[in-house]
N, C-alpha and C positions, 0 to 999 in steps of 0.2 A: 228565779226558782219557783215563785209560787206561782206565775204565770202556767209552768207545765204542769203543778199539780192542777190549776183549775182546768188544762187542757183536759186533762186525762179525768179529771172528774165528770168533766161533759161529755167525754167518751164512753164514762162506766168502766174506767179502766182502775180503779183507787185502790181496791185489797183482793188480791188472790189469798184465799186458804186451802192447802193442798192437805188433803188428809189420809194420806197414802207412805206408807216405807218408802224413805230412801229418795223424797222428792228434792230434796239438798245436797246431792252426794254426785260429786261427777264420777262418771267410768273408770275402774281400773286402767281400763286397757289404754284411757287417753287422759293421763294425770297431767296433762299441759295443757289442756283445754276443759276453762272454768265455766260452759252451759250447759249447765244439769238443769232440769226441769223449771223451777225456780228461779235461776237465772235466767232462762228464756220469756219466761213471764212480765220479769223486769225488765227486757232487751225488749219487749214487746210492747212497754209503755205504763205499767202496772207499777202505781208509786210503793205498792210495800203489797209482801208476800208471805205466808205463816206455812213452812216445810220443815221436813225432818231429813235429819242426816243420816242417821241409820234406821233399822227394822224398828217399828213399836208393836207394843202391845196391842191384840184387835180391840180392844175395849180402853183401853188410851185413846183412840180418834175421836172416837164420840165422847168419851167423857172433857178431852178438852178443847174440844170444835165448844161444843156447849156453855162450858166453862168462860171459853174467851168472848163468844158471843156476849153472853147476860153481861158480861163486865164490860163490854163495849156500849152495850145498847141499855144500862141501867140508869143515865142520866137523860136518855131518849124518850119523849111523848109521842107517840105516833096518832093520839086521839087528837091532840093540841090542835087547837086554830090556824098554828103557823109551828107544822109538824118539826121535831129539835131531830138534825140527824146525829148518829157517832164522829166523833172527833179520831179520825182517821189517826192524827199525828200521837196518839198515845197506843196504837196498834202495837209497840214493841213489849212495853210496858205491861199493858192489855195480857199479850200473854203470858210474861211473863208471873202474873196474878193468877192465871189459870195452871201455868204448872205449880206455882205454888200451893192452891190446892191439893192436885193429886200428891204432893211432897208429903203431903198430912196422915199421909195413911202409911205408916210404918210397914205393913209389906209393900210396898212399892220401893222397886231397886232406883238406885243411881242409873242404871240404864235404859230404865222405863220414862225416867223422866227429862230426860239428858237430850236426845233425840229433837226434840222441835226448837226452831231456829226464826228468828224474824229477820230479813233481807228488807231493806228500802229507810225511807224518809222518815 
């Protein structure tokens, strides 16, 4: 297994983040076929993917694209001599930190924050 993730890391293939409605959510019209957007990602070689399953909020994407970034990239030096990248493998995680942000702010619904999904490794 970690042979394909270093494949796929030399490819540039390691985290898609889709930050668009409904990138998790396969078609009505073909509920027996599981590639929806984010699946196809992953069928495409991409160790892990951050989609939503239904409609968000327009100001949900950017607030937790952002969110999950800094928490990915906070233990990161990029001035450093021998630059630290993000640790990919706590991507689930990761977001999960950043929806828990937005959970903080008491108008924010269960449905607002419900939506984004992490698929992969």
């Amino acid at each position: 297994m970690r042979e394909t993730h270093d494949a796929h890391s030399s490819r540039g293939l390691s985290l898609a983040f889709l930050s668009a409605c409904e990138t998790a959510q396969a078609h009505v019209k073909t509920p027996d076929e599981a590639m929806h957007l984010a699946a196809t990602f992953l069928f495409a070689g991409f160790s892990g993917v951050v989609g939503t399953m239904w409609t968000m909020a327009d100001s949900d994407g950017p607030q937790i694209t952002d969110k999950f970034y800094q928490h990915l990239f906070k233990n990161c030096d990029a001035d450093a001599k021998s630059p630290t990248l993000p640790d990919l493998s706590k991507a689930a995680e990761t977001l999960h930190l950043a929806v828990a942000e937005l959970r903080k702010d008491p108008q924010v619904t269960f449905m607002r924050w419900v939506p984004f999904v992490y698929y992969g490794l």
